[in-house]
C-alpha positions in Angstrom: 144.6 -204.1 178.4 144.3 -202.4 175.0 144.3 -199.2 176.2 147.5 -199.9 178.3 149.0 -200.9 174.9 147.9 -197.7 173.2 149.5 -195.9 175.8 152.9 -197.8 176.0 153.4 -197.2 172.8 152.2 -195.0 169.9 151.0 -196.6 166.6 153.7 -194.8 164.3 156.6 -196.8 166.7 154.3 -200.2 166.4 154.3 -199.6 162.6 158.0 -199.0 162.2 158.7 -202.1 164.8 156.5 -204.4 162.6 158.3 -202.9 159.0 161.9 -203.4 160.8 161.6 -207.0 162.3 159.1 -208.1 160.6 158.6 -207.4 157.1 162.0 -205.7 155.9 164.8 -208.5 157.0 162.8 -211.2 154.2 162.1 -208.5 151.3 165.9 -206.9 152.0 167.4 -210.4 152.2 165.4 -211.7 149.2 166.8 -208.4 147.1 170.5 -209.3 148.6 170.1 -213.0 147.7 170.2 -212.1 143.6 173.3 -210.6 143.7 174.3 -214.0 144.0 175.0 -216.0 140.4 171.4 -217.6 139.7 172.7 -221.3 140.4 174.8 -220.4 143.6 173.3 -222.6 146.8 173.5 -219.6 148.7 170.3 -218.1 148.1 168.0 -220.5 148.9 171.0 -221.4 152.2 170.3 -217.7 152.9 166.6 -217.5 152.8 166.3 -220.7 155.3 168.4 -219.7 157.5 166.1 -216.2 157.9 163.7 -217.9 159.5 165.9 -219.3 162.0 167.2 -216.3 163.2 165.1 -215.2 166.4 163.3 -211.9 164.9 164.9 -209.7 167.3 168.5 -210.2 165.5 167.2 -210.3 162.0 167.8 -206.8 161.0 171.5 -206.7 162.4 171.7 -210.4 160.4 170.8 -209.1 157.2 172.8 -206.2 157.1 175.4 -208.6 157.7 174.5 -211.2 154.9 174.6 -207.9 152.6 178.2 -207.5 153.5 178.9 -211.5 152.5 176.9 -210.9 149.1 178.6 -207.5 148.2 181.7 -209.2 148.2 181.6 -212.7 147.3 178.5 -213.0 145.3 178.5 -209.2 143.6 182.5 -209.7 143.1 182.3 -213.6 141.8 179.5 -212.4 139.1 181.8 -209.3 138.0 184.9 -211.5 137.6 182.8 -214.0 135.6 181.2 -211.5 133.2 184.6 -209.5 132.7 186.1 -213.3 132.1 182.9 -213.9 129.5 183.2 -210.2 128.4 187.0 -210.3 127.4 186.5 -213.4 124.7 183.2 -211.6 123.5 184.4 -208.5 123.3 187.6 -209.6 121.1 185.0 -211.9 118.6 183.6 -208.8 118.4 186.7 -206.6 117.4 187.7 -209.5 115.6 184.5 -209.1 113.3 185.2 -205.2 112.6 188.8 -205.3 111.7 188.2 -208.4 109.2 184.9 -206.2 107.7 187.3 -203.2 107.5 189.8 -205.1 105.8 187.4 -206.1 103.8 185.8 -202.7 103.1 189.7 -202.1 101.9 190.4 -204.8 99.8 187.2 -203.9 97.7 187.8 -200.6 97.6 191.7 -201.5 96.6 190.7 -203.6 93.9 188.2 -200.9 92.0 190.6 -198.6 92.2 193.3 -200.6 90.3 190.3 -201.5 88.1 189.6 -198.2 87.2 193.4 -197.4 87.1 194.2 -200.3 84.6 190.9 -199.1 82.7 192.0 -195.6 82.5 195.9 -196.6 81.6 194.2 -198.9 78.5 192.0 -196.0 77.6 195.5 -193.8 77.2 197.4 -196.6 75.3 194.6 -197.3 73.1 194.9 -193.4 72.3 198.9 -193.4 72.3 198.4 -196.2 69.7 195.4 -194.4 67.4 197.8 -191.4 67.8 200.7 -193.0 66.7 199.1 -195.5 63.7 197.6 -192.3 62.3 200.8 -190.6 62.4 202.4 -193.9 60.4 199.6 -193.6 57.9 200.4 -189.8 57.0 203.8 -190.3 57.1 203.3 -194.0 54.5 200.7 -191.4 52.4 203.0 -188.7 52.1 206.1 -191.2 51.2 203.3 -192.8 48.6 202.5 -189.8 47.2 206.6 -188.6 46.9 207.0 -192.0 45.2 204.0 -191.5 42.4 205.2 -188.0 42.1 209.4 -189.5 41.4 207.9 -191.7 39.0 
């Protein structure tokens, strides 16, 4: 009897047979299954129903089960994370512009600091200027009047 076996078929054909319909359809499917959102029935639905599957159809059944996961459970997680993304990713704009205005503001303000700063600096001078210039000119009037009298 064995050796009829090892004659009807060759051991590289037996392997692949036993990796096809017997090993692949539960690894494949279990790899299919988390494209499905973590809470989603399905997966646990899917895995079950594997086993009930007669072996000689698995193969052709989970390529099919793919199909279903690609676009219900691969397309219902994309629309959910875009949906979560969008709010998320506006918080997060949200956050730069209000630090750049920020950044602005500050920056505004010690400029007009410095501006008002150096404008005081130049009256201060203007004034010095011009009360020195009102003392020579009340000296030299002082001096005219001691000189007239």
């Amino acid at each position: 009897m064995a050796s009829l076996i090892s004659q009807v078929i060759s051991w590289p054909t037996l392997a692949i047979s036993l990796l096809v319909f017997g090993l692949a359809p539960g690894a494949v499917l279990r790899l299919i299954v988390l494209l499905f959102p973590r809470d989603d029935p399905r997966r646990r639905e899917l895995v079950g129903e594997l086993y009930r599957v007669p072996w000689i159809e698995r193969p052709i059944w989970v390529v099919g089960k793919l199909e279903l996961a690609l676009s219900e459970g691969l397309g219902g997680r994309l629309r959910k994370a875009i949906k979560h993304r969008g709010p998320r990713r506006n918080r997060y704009l949200a956050r730069r512009v209000l630090a750049l205005a920020q950044q602005t503001a500050d920056q505004a303000v010690m400029d007009a600091r410095r501006e008002a700063r150096d404008r005081i600096a130049l009256a201060q001078r203007e004034a010095d200027e011009i009360l020195r210039e009102a003392r020579r000119e009340a000296e030299e009037i002082r001096a005219k009047a001691q000189r007239q009298a």
